[in-house]
C-alpha positions as CSV (number, residue, x, y, z in Angstrom):
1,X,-1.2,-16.6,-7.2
2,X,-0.5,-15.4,-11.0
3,X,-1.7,-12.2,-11.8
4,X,-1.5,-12.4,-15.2
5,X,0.8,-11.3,-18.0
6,X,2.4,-7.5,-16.9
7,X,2.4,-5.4,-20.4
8,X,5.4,-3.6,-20.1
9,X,6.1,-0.3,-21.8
10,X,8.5,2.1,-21.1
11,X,9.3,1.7,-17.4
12,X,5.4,0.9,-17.2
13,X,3.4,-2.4,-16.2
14,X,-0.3,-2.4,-16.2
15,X,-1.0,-5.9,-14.6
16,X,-4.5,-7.4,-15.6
17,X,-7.1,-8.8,-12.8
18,X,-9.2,-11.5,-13.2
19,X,-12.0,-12.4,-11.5
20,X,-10.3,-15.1,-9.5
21,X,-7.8,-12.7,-8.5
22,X,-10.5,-10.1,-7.6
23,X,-12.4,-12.5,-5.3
24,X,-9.3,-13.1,-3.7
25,X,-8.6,-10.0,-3.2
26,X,-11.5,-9.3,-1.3
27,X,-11.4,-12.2,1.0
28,X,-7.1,-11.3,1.8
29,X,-8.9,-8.0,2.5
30,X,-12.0,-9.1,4.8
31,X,-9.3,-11.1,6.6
32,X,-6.7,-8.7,7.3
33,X,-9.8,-5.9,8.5
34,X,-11.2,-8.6,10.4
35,X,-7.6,-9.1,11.7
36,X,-6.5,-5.3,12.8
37,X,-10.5,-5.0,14.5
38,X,-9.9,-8.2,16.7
39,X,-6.4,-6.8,17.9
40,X,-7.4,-3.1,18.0
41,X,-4.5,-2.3,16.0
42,X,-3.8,1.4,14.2
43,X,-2.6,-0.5,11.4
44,X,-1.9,-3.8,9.5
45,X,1.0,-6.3,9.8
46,X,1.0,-9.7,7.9
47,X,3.8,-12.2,7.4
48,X,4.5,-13.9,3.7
49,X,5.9,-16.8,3.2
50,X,9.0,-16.6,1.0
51,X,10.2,-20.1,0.2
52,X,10.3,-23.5,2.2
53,X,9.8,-22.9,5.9
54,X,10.9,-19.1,5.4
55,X,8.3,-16.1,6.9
56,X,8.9,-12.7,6.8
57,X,7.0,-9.8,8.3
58,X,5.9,-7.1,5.7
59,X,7.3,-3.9,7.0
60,X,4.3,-0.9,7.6
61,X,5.3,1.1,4.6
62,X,5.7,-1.7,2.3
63,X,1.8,-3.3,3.9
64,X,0.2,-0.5,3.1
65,X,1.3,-0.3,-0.3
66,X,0.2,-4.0,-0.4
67,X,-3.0,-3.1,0.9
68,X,-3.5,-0.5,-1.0
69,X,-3.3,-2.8,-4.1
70,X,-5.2,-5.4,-2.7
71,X,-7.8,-2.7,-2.2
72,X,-7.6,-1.5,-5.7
73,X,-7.9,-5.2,-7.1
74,X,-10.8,-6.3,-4.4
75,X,-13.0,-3.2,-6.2
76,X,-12.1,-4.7,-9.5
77,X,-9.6,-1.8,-10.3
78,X,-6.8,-2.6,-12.5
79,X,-3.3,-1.9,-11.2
80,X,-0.6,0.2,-13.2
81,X,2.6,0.2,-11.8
82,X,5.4,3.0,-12.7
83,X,8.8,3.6,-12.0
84,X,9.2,7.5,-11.6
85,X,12.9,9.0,-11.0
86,X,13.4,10.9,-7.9
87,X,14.3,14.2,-9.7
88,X,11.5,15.1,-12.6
89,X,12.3,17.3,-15.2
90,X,9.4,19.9,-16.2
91,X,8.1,18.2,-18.9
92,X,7.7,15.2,-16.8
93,X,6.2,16.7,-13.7
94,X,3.6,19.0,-16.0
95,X,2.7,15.8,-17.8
96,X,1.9,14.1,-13.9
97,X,0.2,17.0,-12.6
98,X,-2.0,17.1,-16.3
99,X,-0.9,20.6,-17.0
100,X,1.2,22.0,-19.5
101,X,4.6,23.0,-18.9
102,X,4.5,26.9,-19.2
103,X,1.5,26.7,-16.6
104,X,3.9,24.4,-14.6
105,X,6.3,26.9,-15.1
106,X,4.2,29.6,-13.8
107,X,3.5,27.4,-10.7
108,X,6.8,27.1,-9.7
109,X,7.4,30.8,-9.9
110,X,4.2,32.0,-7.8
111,X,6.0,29.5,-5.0
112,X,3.2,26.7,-5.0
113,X,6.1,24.0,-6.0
114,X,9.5,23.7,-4.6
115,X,11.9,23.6,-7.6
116,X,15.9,23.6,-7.9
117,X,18.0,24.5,-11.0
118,X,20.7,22.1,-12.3
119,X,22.9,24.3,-14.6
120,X,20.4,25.7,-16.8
121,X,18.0,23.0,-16.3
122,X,14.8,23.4,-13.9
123,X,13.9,20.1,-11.9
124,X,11.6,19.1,-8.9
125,X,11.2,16.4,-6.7
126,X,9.3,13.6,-7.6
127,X,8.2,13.6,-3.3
128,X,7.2,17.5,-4.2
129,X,5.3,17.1,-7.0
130,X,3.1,14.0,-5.6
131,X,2.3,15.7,-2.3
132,X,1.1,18.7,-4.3
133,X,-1.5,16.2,-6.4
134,X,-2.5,14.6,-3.2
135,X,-3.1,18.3,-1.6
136,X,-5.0,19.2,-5.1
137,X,-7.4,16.3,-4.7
138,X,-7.8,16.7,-1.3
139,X,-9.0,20.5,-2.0
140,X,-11.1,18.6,-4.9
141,X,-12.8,16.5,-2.2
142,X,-13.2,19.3,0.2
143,X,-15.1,21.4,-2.4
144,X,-17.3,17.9,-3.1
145,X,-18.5,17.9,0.3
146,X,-18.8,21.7,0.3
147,X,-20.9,21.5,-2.8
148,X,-22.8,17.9,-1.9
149,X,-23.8,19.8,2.0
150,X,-25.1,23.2,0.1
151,X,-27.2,20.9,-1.7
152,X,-28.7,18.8,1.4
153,X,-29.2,22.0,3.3
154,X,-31.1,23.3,-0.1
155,X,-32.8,20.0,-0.8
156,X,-31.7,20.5,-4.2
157,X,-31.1,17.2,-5.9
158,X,-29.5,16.3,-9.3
């Protein structure tokens, strides 16, 4: 199955989706849920064929990375993919967590990201810094709900 042409820009692919590749998508995705309910499995495991008689078995980690893109693609989302070094510098971790680097800065120092000096230099951990989006989006989500029971209890609506 061809994807499409990757456009490729520093250390970045966005790879486009058609339609065909969407409908796919969402029958590989159908399948494998369908799969995982008729075995009563906590998770997914599929094999790919990788040449001429060859299968392998997609390790967990690396399925639900696959899945996650097949997801993505099976709701018509476009997929970016990015390579991000282990150890961030500021500027790079502020730009990921949408903030600017002085506020970044000031994060780091109230203790609400793990950070390390290398000589003069200040750098975090690529692991750190997305666990601390995913808690921030979490808290978003929380607060959602919070807000979207409030208004159900109120019978306000929008």
């Amino acid at each position: 199955m061809m994807v499409g042409a990757a456009l490729s820009r520093g250390g970045r692919s966005v790879l486009p989706v058609s339609d065909d590749t969407t409908a796919q998508a969402r029958e590989f995705a159908s399948a494998l849920e369908e799969a995982a309910r008729s075995r009563g499995a906590d998770g997914v495991v599929f094999s790919a064929r990788a040449g001429e008689g060859v299968t392998v078995t997609v390790p967990g980690g690396l399925a639900d990375l696959v899945l996650e893109v097949i997801g993505t693609v099976s709701r018509g989302g476009a997929i970016t993919v990015r390579s991000i070094p282990e150890e961030l510098t500021t500027t790079t971790a502020a730009h990921l967590l949408g903030v600017s680097r002085p506020t970044l800065m000031k994060m780091i120092k109230r203790g609400e990201l793990p950070a390390h000096r290398v000589g003069s230099h200040t750098r975090l951990r690529c692991g750190d810094v997305l666990g601390f989006m995913d808690q921030q989006r979490a808290a978003q989500r929380q607060a959602f709900e919070e807000l979207r029971a409030f208004e159900d209890e109120h019978d306000i609506t929008g």
